[in-house]
C-alpha positions in Angstrom: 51.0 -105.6 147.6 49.7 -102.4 146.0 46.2 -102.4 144.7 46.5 -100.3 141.2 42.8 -101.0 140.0 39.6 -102.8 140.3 37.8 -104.6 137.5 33.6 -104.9 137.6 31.9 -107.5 136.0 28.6 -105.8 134.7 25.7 -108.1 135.3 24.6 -109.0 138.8 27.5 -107.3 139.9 27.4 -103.6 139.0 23.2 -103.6 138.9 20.8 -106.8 138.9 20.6 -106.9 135.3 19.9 -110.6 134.6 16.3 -111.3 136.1 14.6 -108.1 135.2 16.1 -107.3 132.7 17.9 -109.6 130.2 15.5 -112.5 130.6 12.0 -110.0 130.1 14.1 -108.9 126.9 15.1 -112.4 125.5 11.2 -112.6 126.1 10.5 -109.7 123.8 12.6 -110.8 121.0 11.4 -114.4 121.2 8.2 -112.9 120.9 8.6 -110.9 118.2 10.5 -113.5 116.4 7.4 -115.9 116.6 9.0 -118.1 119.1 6.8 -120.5 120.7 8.2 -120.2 123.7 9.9 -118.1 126.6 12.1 -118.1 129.9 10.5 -118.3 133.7 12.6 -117.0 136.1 13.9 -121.0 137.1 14.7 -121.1 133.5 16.6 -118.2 133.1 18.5 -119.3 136.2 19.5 -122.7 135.0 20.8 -121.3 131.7 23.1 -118.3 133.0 25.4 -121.0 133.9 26.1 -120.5 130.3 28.2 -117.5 129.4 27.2 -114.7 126.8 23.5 -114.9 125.4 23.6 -116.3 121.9 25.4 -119.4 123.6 22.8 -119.2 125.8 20.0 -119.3 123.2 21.8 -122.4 121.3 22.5 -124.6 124.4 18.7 -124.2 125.3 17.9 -124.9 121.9 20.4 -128.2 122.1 18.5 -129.4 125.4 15.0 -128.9 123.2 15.4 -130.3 120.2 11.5 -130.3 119.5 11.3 -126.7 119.5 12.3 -124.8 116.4 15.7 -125.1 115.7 17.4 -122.1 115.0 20.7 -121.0 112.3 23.7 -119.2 113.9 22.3 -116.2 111.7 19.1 -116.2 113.4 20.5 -116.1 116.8 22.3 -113.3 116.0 19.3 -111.6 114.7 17.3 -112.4 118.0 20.2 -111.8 120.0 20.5 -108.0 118.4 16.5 -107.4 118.8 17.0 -108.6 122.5 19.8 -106.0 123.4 18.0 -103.1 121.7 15.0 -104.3 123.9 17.4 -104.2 127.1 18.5 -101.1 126.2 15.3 -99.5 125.7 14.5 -100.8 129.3 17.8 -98.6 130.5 17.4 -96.0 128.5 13.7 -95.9 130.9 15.8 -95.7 133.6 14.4 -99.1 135.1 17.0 -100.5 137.4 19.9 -98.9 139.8 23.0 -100.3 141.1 23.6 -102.0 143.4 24.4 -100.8 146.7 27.9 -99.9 147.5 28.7 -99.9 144.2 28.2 -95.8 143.2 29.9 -95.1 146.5 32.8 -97.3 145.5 33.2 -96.4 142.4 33.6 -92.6 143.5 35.6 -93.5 146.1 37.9 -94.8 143.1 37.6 -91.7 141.4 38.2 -89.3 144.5 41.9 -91.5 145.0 43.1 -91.4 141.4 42.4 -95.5 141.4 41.8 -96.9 137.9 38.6 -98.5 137.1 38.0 -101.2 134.3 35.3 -103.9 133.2 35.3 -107.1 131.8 31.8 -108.5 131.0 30.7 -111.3 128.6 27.9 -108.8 127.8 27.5 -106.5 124.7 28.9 -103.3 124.9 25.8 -101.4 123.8 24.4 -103.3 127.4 27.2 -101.7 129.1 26.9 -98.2 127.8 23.2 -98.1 128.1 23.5 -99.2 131.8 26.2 -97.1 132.8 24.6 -93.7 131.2 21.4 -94.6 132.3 22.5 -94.9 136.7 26.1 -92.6 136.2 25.2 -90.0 133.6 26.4 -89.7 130.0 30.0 -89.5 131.0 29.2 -93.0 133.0 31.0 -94.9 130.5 34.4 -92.6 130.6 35.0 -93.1 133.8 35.9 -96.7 133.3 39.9 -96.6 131.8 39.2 -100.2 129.9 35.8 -101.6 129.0 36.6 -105.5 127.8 32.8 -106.3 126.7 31.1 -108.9 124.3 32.9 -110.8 121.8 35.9 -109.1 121.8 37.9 -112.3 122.8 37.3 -115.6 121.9 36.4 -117.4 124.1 34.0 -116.2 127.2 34.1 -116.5 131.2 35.0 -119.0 132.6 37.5 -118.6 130.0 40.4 -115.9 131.4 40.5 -114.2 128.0 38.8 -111.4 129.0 40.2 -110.2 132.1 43.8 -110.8 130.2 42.4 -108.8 127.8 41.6 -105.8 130.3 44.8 -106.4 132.1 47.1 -106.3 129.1 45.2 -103.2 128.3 45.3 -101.7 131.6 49.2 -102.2 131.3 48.8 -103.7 134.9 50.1 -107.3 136.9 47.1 -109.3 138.1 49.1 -109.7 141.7 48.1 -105.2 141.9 44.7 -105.6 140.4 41.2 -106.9 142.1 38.1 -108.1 140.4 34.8 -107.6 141.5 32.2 -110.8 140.2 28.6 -112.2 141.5 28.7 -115.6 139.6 31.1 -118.7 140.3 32.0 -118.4 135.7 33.2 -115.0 136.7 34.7 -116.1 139.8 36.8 -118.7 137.5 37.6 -116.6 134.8 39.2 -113.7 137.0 41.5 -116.4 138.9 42.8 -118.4 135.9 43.9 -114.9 135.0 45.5 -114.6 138.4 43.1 -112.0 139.9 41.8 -112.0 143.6 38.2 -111.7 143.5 35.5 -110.1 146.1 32.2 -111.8 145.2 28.8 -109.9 145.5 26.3 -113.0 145.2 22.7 -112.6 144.0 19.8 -114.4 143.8 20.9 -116.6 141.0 24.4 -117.8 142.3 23.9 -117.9 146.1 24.5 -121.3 145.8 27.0 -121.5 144.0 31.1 -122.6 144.6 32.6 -119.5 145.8 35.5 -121.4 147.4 38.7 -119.1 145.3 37.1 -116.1 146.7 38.7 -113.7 149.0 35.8 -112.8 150.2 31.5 -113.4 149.6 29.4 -111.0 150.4 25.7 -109.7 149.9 26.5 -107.0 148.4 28.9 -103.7 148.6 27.3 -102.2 151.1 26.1 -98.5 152.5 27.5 -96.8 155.9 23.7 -96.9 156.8 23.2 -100.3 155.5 26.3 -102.8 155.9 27.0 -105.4 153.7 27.1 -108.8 155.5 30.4 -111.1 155.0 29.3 -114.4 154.2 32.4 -116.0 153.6 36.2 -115.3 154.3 37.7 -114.2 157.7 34.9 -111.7 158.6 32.5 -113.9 157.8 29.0 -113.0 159.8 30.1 -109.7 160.7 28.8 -106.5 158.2 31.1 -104.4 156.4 31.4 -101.4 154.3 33.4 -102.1 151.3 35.4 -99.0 151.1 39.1 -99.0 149.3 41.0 -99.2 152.4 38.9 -102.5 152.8 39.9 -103.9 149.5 44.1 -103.1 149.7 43.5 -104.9 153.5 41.5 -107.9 151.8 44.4 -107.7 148.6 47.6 -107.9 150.8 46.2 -111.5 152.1 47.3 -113.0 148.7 50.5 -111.9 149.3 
């Protein structure tokens, strides 16, 4: 089985976005909406099981009705102030990738293999964090970006890797997704994609079971990544390309 591309997620997969960044910006724009309130780091946490961040907003909302209810309208407003927060926090040049992930995504480049994304995240988020750790060509070196509300309906929905398939003109069987989160982990396999998780501190505990493999992260050739689950597991690794067509042809 050929492997003809690999699609990132974007958050917790590509750079530790969610934490540090997305919840202090919800916090900003809460704050300068007037909001009377704001999300710890538990909170956060418990709410990125829901996909895309106005959802987000509302279904916290639902669970508090004695806070201020909010319209659709003004969720989108917060929602807007809060990614041109986030992005002024990248633009600052605030947080890297992870590791492994530069290394692999050259490694991409250097063999001619396609790269793509397919995020549940806004694609001025994407931009901004891809100029801001790969330069301003960043973003062009991705062949498809499928970000935002470009589908209908988000991860752990398939839309959106169907979307970057159908683009990349590509079978799922000769493509492999790259995810941190058991939505993502969903959404790529109901679109038939094997998947190589990179958990974080959010979704270390989360059902990981489809994967082909869980690991810590990508890894460096100073600084293995550890396999946590799959056929290597407890033994490091450097997540190279080789690697991934090796880990692909299992599915076979």
């Amino acid at each position: 089985m050929p492997l003809r591309a690999l699609i990132f997620d974007v958050d917790g997969t590509l750079a530790d976005t969610e934490r540090d960044a997305h919840r202090v910006a919800f916090n900003q724009a809460f704050a300068a909406a007037g909001l009377p309130f704001d999300w710890d780091v538990p909170t956060y946490g418990h709410y990125l099981k829901v996909t895309g961040g106005k959802e987000r907003l509302r279904n916290f909302l639902n669970d508090h009705p004695a806070l201020p209810q909010l319209s659709d309208a003004d969720i989108a407003r917060i929602h807007r102030q809060k990614t041109a927060f986030y992005v002024e926090m990248m633009n600052a040049g605030l947080l890297t990738l992870r590791p492994g992930v530069e290394r692999l995504l050259n490694a991409a480049r250097d063999t001619g293999l396609p790269v793509a994304i397919a995020t549940t995240t806004t694609l001025a988020n994407v931009e901004s964090l891809l100029k801001t750790t790969l330069g301003q060509d960043g973003p062009d070196r991705f062949q498809v970006i499928g970000a935002g509300d470009i589908v209908a309906h988000k991860k752990p929905a398939p839309d959106i890797y169907t979307y970057v398939l159908k683009r990349l003109g590509l079978p799922a069987d000769d493509c492999l997704a790259l995810e941190d989160s058991e939505n993502g982990l969903r959404s790529a396999v109901s679109a038939g994609l094997a998947t190589v998780i990179t958990q974080n501190e959010y979704t270390r505990d989360q059902d990981f079971s489809s994967a082909l493999r869980v690991l810590d992260q990508l890894g460096e050739p100073d600084a293995p990544a550890w396999v946590l689950q799959g056929k290597e597991a407890g033994n490091p690794v450097v997540v190279d390309i080789p690697v991934l067509i090796q880990w692909l042809a299992e599915k076979a």
